[in-house]
N, C-alpha and C positions, 0 to 999 in steps of 0.2 A: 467383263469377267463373267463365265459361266456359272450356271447354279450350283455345279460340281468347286466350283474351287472356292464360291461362298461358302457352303459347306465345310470344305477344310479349313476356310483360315476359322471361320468361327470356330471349329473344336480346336484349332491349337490355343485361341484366345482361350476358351475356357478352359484350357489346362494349364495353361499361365497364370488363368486369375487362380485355380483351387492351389496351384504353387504358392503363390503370392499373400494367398487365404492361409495356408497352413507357416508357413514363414510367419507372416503377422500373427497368428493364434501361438506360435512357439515365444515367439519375443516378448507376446502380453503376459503367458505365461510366468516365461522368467524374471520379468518384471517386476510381477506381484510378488512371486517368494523371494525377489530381494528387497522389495519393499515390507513385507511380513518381516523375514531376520530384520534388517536395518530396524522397523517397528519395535523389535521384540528387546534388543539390544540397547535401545533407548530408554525403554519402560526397564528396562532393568537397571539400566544406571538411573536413572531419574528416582525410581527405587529408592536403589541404594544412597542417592545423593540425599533423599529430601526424608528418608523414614523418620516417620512420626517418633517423639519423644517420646519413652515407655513410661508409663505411670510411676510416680515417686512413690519407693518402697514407705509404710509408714514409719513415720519418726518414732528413733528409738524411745522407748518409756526412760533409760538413763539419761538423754539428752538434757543439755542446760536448759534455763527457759528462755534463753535468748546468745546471739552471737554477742561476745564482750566489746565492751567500747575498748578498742587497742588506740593506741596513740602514734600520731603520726611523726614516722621517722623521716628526722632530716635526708636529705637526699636519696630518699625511694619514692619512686611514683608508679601507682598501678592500673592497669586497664582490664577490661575482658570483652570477649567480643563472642557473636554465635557463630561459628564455623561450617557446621555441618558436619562435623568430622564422621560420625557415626549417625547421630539422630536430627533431626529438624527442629529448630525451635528450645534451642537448648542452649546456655552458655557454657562452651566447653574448650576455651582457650583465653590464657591469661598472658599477660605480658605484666615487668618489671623494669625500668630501669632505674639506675644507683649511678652513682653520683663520681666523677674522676677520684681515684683517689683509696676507693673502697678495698678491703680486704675481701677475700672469698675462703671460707673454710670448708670440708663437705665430708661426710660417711656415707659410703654405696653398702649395696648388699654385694655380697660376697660369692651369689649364686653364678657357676660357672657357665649357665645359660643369660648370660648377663644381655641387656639390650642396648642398640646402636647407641643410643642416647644417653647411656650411663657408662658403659666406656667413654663417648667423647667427654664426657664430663671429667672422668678420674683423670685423662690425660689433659686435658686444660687447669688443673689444679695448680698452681704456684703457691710455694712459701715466699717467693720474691716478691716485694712493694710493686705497686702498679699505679703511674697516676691518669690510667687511662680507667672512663667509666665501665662499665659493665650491665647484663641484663639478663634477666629469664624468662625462657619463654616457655608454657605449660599448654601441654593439650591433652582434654579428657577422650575417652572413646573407642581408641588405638592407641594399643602400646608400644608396638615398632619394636616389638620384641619376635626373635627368630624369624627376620623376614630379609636373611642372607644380605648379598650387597647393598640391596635395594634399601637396607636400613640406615645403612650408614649415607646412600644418597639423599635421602630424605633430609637427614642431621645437617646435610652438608647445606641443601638447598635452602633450609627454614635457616639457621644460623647467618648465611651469607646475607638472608635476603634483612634481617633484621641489623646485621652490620650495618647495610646500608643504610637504611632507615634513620639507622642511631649514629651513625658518623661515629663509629667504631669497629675495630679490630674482629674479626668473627671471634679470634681466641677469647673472646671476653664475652662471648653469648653463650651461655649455660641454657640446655633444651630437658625436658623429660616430657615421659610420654604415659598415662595410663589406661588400661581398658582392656580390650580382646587382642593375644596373642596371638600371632602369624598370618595377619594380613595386612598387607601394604600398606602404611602411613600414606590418606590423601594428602598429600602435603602442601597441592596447587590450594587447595580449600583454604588453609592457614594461611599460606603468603599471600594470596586475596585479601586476608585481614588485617594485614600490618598495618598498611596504611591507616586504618580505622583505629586498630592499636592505638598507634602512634600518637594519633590526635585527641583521643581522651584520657592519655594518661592525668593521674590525680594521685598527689597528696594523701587523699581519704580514700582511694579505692581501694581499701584490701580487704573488706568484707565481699565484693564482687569479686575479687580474687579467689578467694577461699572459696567458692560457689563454683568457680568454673572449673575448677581441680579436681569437683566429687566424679564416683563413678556411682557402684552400691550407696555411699555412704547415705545418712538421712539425716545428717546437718552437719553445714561447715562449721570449722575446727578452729579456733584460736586463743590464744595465751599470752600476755604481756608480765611484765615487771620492771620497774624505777630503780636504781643504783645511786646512792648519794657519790661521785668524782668528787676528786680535787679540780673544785673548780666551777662546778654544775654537775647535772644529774645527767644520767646516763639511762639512754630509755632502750627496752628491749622488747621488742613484739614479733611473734610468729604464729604462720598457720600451717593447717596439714589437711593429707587426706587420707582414709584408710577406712577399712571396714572388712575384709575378707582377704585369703592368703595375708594371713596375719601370723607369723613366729619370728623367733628370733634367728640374728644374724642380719642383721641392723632390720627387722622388721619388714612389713610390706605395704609400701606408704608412702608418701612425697609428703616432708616436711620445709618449711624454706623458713627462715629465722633472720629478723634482720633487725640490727643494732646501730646508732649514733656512737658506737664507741670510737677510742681513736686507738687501735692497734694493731700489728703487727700481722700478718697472713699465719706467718711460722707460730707468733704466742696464740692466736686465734684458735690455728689448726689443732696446738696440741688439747685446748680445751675443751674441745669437741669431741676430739677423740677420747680424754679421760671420761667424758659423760656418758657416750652411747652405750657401755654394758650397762648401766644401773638404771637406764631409763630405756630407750627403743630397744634396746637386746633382750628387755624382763616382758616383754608383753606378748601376749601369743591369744591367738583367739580360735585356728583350727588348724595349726603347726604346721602350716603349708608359707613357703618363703617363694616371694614374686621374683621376676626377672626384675622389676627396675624400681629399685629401691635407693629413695636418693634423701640426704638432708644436707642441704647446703645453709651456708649461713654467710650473711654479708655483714659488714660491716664498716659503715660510711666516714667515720671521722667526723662526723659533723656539727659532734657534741664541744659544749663548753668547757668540759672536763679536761683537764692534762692527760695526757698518753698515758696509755696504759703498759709500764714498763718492766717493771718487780713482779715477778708470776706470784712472789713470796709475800706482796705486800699487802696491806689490809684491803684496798680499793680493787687488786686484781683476786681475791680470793671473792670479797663480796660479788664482783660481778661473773666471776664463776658460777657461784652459790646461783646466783640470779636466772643464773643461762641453762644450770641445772634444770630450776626448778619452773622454767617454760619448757621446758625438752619431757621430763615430766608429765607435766599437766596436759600438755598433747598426746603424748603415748596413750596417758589413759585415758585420754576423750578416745582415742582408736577402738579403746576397748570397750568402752562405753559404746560406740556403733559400731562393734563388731555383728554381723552378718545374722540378724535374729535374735541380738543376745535382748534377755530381760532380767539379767543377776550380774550383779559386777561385784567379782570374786578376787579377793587377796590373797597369797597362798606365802605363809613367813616361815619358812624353814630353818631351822637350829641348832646346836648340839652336832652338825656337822663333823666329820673327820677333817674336812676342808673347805674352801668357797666351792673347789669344782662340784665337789659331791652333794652339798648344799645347791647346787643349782640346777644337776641332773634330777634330784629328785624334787625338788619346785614348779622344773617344766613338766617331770612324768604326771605327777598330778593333774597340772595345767592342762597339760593335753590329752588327758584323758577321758575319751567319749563317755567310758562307764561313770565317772566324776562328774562331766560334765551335764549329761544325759541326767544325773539322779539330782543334780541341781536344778536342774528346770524343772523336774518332778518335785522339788521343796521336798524330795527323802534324803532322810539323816542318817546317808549306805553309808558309814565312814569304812566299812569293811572293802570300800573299792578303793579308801586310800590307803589301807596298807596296803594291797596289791601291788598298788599305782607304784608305792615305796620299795618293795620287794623288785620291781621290775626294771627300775630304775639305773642299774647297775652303781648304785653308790655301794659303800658299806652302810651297813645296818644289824641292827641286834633286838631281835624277837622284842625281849625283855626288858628294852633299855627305849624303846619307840613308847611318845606319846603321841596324843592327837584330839585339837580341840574345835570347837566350833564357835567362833566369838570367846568367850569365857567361861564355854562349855566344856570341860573335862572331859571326851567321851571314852578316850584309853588310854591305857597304863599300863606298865609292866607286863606285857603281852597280854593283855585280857583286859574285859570292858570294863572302866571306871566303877570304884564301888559305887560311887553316889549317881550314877549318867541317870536320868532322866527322858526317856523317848518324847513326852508330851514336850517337856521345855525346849529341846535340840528339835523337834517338828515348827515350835512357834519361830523358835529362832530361823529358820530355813524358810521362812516367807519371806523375810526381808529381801529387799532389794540390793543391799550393801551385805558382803559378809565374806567373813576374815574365816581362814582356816590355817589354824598350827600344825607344824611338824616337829617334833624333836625328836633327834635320833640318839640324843644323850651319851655320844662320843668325843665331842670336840667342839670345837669352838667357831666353826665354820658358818655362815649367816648367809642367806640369799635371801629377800621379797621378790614375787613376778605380781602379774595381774593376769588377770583371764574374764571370761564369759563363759555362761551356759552354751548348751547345745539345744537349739530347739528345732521344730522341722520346718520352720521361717527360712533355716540358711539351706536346707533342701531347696525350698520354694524358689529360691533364690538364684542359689547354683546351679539346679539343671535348668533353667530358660536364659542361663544368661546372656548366650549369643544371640535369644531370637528378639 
């Protein structure tokens, strides 16, 4: 080979190698930025999968000084398990099963943005006996509300997978969901924990229940009471959760109630339904109503008592009363950790033309910032509740409206009390408890609600709540 053609094939070589150099420098390239995205998309789910627990808001000043010792109902057994749904390190999914046999009664909210999870529910509702068991399954975190089909596939997938689990019917898994609106229920995260579920159910877990259902709230919720039956007693224990989009129109809240009684779905359902205005419908804490608003209530049979048959009769009216007065005592633990409150406020309206008119001005008061605002200020503005009254669209008459604070007299006959007192009605406004009267001195009409102050805690609150 001559020197001449050494020469040439060397330069074609060296333009095959700067070919082959720019080919591998393009490949390394592309490489890395899809190893950067792939990177980046990872750190963001891992993100999102593992975020830290967000600091527990402090416990309300109303709170009890402790969760109540409830009693363990025959055939319910409860678990909870961490998920991850939204935060790391948090329990935020509860699991329930109840016993062959059990009744199921329930009131939704009524809100036309209703969520997957609370339609499935209304439509799984029977007044028909069932001697197949049953179970609920709760997750904090996501609410699986307005998250189009993909909601109700969720419902489908969590329900199915816990049928199995339980050797039962999906129609008989009851799901709710609470927390941040319109993003996708993880819902691989939850069926990941059935199995875990599954195998610590207990007899005595329902205070780990009540725990895994909070979202805002700043302490679980629960309520019992004993029924003398023909026969044995009859025990009744429930918990809940709530704290924020609190008003009525069954409330904004997961309550779950569950009974050793022995009855009926249909006598069950109607007794639930006659309690919810006087109790969850009275309570309002910033007159905003959530997408998924559920209280269901089971009922095992498991008690030693005779059936509960005569709605008329002394043993079904008592354990009415009884179911009442848990349904109740829940509501106003709601309000009690409503969202920054530190006043838990009664409002007893009277003198009504009607119930309805008696209740539209119970809630205008309730809900009223200027009311609520001048209650956490402990000022004695009762001039924001005639407004409140005036605004209300009930009837009313200037002259004929009173208005007290406890068994403070502070107006009368359209004009302030002779005897009212500013120093007395200011001591009374520190309290922590306090009752405010209405009478409109027309009729005969009656309402009680409950409420809370307005402090700029539930500001604090509400705007970081998604981060």
């Amino acid at each position: 080979m001559t020197k001449t053609d050494w020469k040439a094939e060397a330069k074609d070589l060296r333009k095959k190698v700067s070919k082959l150099k720019k080919r591998l420098g393009d490949a390394l390239a592309e490489m890395t930025d899809t190893v950067e995205e792939v990177a980046g998309n990872v750190a963001e789910a891992v993100q999102a999968a593992v975020k830290p627990a967000k600091a527990a808001n402090p416990v309300s000043p109303l709170a009890p000084e402790r969760f109540p010792a409830l009693p363990a109902i025959a055939g319910v057994d409860f678990s909870a398990a961490q998920a991850g749904v939204r935060y790391k390190g948090r329990t935020d999914v509860m699991l329930v099963r109840l016993a062959p046999g059990t009744a199921i009664a329930g009131a939704f909210t009524r809100s036309s943005t209703r969520a997957a999870c609370v339609l499935d529910c209304q439509a799984k509702l029977s007044t028909k006996a069932s001697d197949q068991g049953a179970a609920f399954l709760v997750n904090s975190g996501n609410a699986n509300a307005f998250t189009g089909a993909a909601g109700q596939a969720s419902v489908d997938a969590v329900t199915a997978a816990v049928a199995l689990a339980l050797n039962m019917p999906a129609g008989r898994v009851f799901t709710s969901s609470t927390g941040v609106i319109g993003e996708p229920l993880p819902h691989d995260r939850i069926i990941a924990k059935i199995d875990e579920l599954v195998g610590s159910l207990d007899a005595n877990g329902i205070e780990s229940a009540a725990r895994a259902i909070m979202t805002t709230d700043t302490f679980p919720k629960g309520a019992s009471a004993t029924v003398q039956g023909d026969g044995g007693d009859i025990q009744i224990a429930g918990i809940a959760k709530g704290s924020g989009m609190i008003a009525p129109d069954m409330a904004t809240m997961l309550v779950y109630i569950f009974t050793d009684a022995k009855i009926t779905p249909a006598a069950l359902q109607k007794m639930v339904s006659r309690q919810v205005d006087d109790t969850f419908n009275c309570i309002t804490v910033d007159s905003d109503t959530s997408t998924s608003d559920a209280l269901i209530v089971a009922a095992t049979g498991q008690s030693s008592a005779s059936e509960i048959k005569d709605l008329r009769g002394k043993v079904a009216k008592d354990f009415e009363s009884a179911l009442r007065g848990v349904m109740l005592d829940l509501a106003q633990q709601v309000v009690k950790d409503g969202e920054g409150a530190t006043k838990f406020v009664e409002i007893r309206v009277t003198g009504a033309a009607d119930a309805a008119d008696a209740h539209r001005v119970a809630m205008a008061v309730a809900n009223s910032p200027l009311v609520k605002t001048a209650i956490a200020g402990q000022d004695a503005n009762w001039g924001r509740i005639v407004a409140a009254v005036g605004k209300s669209g009930a009837r009313a008459d200037r002259d004929r409206l009173s208005i007290s604070f406890g068994d403070i007299l502070v107006a009368e006959k359209g004009w302030r009390a002779p005897d009212y007192s500013e120093a007395d009605t200011s001591a009374y406004m520190k309290q922590q408890e306090l009752v405010i009267g209405v009478d409109l001195g027309l009729g005969t009409g009656a309402r009680t609600v409950w409420t809370c102050d307005l402090t700029h805690r539930y500001i604090d609150i509400n705007a970081d709540y998604r981060s």
